[in-house]
C-alpha positions as CSV (number, residue, x, y, z in Angstrom):
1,X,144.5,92.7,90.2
2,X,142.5,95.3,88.4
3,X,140.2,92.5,87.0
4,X,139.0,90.9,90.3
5,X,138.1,94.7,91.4
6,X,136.1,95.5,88.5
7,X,134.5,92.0,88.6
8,X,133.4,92.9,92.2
9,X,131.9,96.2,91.3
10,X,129.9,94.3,88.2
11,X,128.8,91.6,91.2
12,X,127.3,94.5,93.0
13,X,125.5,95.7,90.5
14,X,124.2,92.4,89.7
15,X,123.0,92.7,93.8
16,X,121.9,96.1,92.6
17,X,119.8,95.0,89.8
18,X,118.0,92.4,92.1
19,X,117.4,94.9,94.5
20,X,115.6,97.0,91.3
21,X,113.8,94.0,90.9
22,X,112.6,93.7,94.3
23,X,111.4,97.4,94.4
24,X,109.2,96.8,90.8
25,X,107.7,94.3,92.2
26,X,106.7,97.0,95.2
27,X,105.6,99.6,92.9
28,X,103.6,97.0,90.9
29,X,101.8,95.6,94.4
30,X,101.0,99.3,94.9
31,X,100.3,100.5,91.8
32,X,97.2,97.9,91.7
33,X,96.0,97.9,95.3
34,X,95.6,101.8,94.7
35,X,94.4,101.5,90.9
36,X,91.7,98.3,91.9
37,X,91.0,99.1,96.1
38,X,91.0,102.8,95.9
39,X,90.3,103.7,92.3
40,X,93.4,106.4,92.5
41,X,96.1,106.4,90.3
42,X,99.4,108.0,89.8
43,X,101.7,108.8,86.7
44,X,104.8,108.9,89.1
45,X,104.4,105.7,90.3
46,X,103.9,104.1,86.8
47,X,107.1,106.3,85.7
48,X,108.9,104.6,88.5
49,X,107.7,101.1,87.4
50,X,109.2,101.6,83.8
51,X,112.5,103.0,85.0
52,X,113.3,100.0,87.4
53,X,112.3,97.8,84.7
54,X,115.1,99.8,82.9
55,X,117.5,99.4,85.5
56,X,116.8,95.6,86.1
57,X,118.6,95.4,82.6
58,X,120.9,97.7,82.7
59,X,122.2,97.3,85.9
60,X,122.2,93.3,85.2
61,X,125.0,94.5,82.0
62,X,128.3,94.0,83.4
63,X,127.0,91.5,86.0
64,X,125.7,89.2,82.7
65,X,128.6,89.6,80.6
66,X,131.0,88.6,84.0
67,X,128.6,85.4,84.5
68,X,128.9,84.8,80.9
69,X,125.3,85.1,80.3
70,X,125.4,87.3,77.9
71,X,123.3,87.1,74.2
72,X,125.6,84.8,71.9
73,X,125.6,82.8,68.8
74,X,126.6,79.7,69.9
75,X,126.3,77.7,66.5
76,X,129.9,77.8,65.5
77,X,131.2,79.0,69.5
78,X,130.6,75.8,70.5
79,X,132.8,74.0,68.3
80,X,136.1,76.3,69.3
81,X,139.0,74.4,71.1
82,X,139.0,76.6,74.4
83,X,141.8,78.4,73.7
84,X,139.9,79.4,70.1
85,X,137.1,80.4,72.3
86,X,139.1,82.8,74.5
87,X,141.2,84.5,71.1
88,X,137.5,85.1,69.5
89,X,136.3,86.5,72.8
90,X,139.4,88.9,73.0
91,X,138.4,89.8,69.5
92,X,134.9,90.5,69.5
93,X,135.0,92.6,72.8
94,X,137.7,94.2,71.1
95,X,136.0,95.2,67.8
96,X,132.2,95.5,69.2
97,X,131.5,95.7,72.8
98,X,134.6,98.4,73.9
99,X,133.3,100.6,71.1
100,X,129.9,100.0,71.2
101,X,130.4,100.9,75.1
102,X,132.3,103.8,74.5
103,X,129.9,105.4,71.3
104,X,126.6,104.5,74.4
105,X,128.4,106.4,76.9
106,X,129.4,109.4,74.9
107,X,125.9,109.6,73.7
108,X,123.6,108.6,76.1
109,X,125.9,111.6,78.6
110,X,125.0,114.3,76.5
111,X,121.1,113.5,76.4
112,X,121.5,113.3,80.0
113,X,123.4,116.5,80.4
114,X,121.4,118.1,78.4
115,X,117.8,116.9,80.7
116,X,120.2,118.0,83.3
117,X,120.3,121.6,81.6
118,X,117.0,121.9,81.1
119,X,115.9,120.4,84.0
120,X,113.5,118.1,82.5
121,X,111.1,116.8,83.8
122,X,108.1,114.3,82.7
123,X,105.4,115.3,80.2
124,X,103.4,113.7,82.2
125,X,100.7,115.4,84.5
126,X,101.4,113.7,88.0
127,X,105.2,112.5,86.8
128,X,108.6,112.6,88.2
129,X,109.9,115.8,88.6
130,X,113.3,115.3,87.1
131,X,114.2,112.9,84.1
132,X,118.0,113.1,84.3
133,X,119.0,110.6,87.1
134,X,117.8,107.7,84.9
135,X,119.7,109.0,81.8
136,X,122.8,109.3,84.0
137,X,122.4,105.8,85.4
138,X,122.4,104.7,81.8
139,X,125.3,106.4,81.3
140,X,126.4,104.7,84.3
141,X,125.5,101.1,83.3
142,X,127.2,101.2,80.0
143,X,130.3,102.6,81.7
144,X,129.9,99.6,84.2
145,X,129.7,97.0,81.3
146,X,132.9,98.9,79.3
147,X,134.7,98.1,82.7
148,X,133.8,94.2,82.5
149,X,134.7,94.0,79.0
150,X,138.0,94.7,79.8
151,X,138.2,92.5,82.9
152,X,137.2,90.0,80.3
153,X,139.9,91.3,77.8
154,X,142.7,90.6,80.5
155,X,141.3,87.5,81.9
156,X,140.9,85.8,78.8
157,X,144.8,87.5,77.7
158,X,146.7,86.1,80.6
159,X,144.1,82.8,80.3
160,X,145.7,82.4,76.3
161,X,149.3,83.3,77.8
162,X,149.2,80.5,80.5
163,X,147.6,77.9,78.2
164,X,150.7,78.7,75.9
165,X,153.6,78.4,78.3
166,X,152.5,74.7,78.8
């Protein structure tokens, strides 16, 4: 089944986004032995820090949404029979996250194309030589949470179909 596949590749970046973790919590360490021991700092490795903060989130996306972690207003949610609860689901993924997924993809590509045309780099004396592979893993992470929104979408379909045949 498509869904099971898509729900291991948003498991894997979960693993992925705890492996970011792991390496900001390196970076950090080093950052202040060098800063506080050695009195030497260095742009690139605080550039490094923020952009596995970034990924920590948004590799953590799909993985969230599959776990059902996800940011949600549970005032009236929790009062839904569960097959009310499934319907609504199907609905808002339908009307905000797929969109919203699509709209972040298609936008968030051409800033990264375009720091891959102009091979940008950071402002930054001492900073990362290239800008784009971050904006093209955020163009990656959204593409991995439009793929577990529709996982969602079928599981919770064929999850409202069985609850009906009975």
């Amino acid at each position: 089944m498509i869904s099971s596949r898509i729900d291991k590749l948003s498991l894997f970046c979960g693993k992925l986004s705890g492996y970011a973790a792991m390496f900001l919590l390196v970076f950090i360490l080093l950052d202040v032995v060098l800063r506080f021991v050695f009195s030497k700092s260095f742009n690139m490795l605080t550039e490094m820090e923020w952009h596995f903060f970034g990924l920590i989130f948004l590799l953590g996306g799909g993985y969230n949404l599959l776990e059902d972690k996800h940011v949600r207003v549970d005032f009236f949610y929790v009062a839904f029979s569960e097959k009310t609860k499934k319907i609504f689901s199907v609905i808002l993924h339908l009307l905000l996250l797929i969109p919203w997924s699509l709209i972040s993809m298609v936008t968030c590509y051409h800033y990264a194309a375009n720091s891959y045309y102009i091979r940008e780099a950071s402002a930054n004396p001492g900073g990362l030589p290239a800008m784009y592979p971050i904006k093209y893993m955020v163009v990656f992470c959204f593409f991995i949470l439009f793929l577990q929104g529709v996982s969602e979408i079928i599981k919770d379909i064929y999850t409202i179909k069985r609850g009906w045949k009975h």
